[in-house]
C-alpha angles and dihedrals in degrees: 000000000000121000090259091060089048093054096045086051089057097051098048090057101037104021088101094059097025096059093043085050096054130208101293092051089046093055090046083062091041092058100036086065095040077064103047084049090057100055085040085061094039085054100051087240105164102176089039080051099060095037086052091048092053088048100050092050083051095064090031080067091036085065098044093056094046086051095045094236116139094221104200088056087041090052095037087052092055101027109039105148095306144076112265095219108037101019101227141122106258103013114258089187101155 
């Protein structure tokens, strides 16, 4: 599955409560799972881990769809096989 798919996936199930929830009250959520990641990751949780790091793609594309930005073009623009600061593979960025 690309990241489109994935996105499109999203919106079909939760475009019905993420477009009634608007952009502030998705990035709540957003950042609400970026923290349970995080203690998942303080606490050595592997499998919390995994299931953190699904959720938190989930409301990454959330946000995308609320903002209208097709995130797998937006991250391929930035990030297509190169670094976008220094412009290698792989980065040598100091």
């Amino acid at each position: 599955m690309h990241i489109g798919e994935f996105q499109d996936m999203i919106r079909r199930l939760y475009w019905h409560k993420d477009s009634k929830r608007g952009v502030e009250k998705n990035f709540i959520h957003l950042v609400e799972e970026i923290g349970e990641l995080g203690r998942a990751i303080v606490d050595g949780n592997r499998e919390a881990i995994e299931s953190e790091l699904a959720d938190s793609l989930a409301w990454l594309v959330t946000m995308a769809n609320v903002l209208d930005v097709n995130i797998e073009e937006a991250a391929l623009s930035k990030y297509n096989n190169v670094c976008p600061k220094c412009g290698s593979s792989p980065c040598s960025c100091p």
